[in-house]
N, C-alpha and C positions, 0 to 999 in steps of 0.2 A: 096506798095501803088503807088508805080512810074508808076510798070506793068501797076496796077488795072485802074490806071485815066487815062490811051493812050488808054483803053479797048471800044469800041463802045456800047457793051450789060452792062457795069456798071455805073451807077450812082454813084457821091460822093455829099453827104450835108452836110456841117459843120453846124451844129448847135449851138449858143453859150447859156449859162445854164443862163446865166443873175441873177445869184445871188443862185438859184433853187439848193438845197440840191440834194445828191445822181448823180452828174454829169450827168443829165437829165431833160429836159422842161414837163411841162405841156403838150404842143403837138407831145413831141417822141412818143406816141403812134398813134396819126393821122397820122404823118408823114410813119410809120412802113404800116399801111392799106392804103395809099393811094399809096405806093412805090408797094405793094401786089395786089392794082387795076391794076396800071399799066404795071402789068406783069412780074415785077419783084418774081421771086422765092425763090429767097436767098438773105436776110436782116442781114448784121450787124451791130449790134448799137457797136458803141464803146464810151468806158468813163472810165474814170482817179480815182483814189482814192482807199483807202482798208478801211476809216472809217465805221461807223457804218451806216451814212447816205451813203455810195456810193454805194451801193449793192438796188437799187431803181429800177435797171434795170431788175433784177432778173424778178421784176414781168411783165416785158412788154414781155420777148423773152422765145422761147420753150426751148432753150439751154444757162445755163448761166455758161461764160468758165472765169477762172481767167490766166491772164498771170504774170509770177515773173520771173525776170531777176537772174543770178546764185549769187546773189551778196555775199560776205562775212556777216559773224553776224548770232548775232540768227535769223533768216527770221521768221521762225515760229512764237517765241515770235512779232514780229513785227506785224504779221498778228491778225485782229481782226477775233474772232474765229467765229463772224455772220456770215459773207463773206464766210467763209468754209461750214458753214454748208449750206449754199445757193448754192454751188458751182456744176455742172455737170461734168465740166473737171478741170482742173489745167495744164495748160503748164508752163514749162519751157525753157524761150528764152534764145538766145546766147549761145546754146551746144554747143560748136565748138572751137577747139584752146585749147588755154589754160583753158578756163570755160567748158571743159570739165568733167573734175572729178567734179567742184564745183555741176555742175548740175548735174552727176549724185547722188550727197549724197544727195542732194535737194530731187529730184524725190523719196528717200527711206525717206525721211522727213516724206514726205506727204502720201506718200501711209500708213507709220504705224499711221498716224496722223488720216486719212481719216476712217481706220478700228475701230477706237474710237468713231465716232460718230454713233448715230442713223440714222440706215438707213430710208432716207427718202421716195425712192421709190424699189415699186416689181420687177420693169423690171428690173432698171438701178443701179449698183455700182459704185458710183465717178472714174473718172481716173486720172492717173499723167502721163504726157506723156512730152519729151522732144524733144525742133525742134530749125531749125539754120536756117534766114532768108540767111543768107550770101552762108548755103552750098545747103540750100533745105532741110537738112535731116530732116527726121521725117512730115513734112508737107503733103503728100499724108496720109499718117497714119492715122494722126489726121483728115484728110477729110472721110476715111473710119470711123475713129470713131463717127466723128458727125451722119454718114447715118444710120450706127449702131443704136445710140441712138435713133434719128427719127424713124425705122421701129420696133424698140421692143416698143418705147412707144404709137406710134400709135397702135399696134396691141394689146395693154394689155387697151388699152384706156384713158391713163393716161395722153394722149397729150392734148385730148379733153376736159379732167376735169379741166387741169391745165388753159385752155386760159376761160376754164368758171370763174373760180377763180378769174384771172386774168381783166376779166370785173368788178367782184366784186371790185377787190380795186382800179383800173383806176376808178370808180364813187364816189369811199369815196376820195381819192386823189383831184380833181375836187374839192370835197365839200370842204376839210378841208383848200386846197388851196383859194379858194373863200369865206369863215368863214373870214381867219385869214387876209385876205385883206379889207374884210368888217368891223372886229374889229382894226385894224389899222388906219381907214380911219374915224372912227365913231368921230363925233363931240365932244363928252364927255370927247373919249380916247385919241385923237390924237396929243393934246397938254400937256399932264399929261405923256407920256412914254417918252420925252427926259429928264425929271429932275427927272421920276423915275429909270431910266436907271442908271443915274449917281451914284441916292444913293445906290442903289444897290452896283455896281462898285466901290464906294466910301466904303463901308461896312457900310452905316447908315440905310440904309434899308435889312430886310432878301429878297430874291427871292418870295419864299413866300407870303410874305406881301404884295411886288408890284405886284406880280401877282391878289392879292384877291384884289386890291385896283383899277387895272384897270376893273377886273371883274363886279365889284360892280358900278362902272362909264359907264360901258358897259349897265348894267343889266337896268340900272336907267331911262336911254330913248331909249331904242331899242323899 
């Protein structure tokens, strides 16, 4: 990152998530087409998390790569198994030195891990590949791997289906974000979810009940 921001032909924009599940805004996708207007060719979104909601990005980009550091523990069990099956690559950082072995037993983690799921596409078989910021290694590899990926999926047309898809849920995303702002904000509801919150939290109300409760509050004057 130190290289890439002295770079003249690269852009950096931090983006903050302001609350926004899946460690991405509303507008990473604007931001992705307008970076693609301006002549930029090579986009990456980067973001944090391996829950259920952090895998959000999946649907904005052509390639979606998981990075995991060699750490000790079951890694596996750690990872939610969504994120995998979402996954196109899987790196693992910090090869080098000493986390040398750890990451290579990592890398056969996930390769026998990866051969368990359903494959998701015709072109492309998930990878597991290992790189060391500190030495270089593996880093050009993984750049042929991405080109790779890009020219079998363009050419089987899988690239093209995927970012149609992908408009599909950028406009329900939009919607369901804009609902759930409008039911938040609705006069009926908006003073009824801190004290139903609580009972909740408290255990005097099921989840359930508060949910059909503000429903019904919603439903009453929209």
């Amino acid at each position: 990152m130190t290289e890439l921001s002295r770079d003249l032909n690269a852009y950096i924009r931090p983006s903050p998530t302001r609350g926004t599940l899946g460690g991405v805004t509303r507008t990473t996708n604007e931001a992705i087409l307008l970076c693609e207007g301006g002549g930029y060719n090579i986009v990456l979104v980067e973001t944090v998390g391996v829950g259920q909601s952090e895998f959000a990005v999946a649907d904005m980009v052509d390639m979606f790569v998981l990075l995991l550091p060699p750490a000790g523990g079951d890694e596996l069990q750690g990872i939610k198994r969504g994120i995998i099956e979402m996954v196109d690559l899987v790196l693992i950082t910090k090869a080098d030195g000493d986390l040398t072995v750890p990451a290579r037993r990592i890398q056969a983690e996930y390769v026998s891990a990866l051969k368990l799921l359903q494959k998701r596409s015709k072109a492309w078989r998930p990878k597991v590949m290992r790189i060391s910021a500190k030495t270089g290694e593996g880093i050009s590899d993984v750049w042929d791997k991405m080109t790779e990926f890009q020219g079998l999926m363009l050419t089987s047309g899988e690239l093209l289906a995927k970012r149609r898809r992908q408009q599909k849920v950028w406009m329900w995303n939009i919607i369901q974000e804009s609902m759930l702002d409008h039911f938040r904000q609705h006069s009926e509801v908006k003073d009824q979810i801190p004290p139903l919150e609580d009972k909740v939290v408290n255990g005097i109300l099921s989840p359930g009940l508060a949910a059909d409760l503000l429903i019904r509050a919603f439903k009453k004057k929209s």
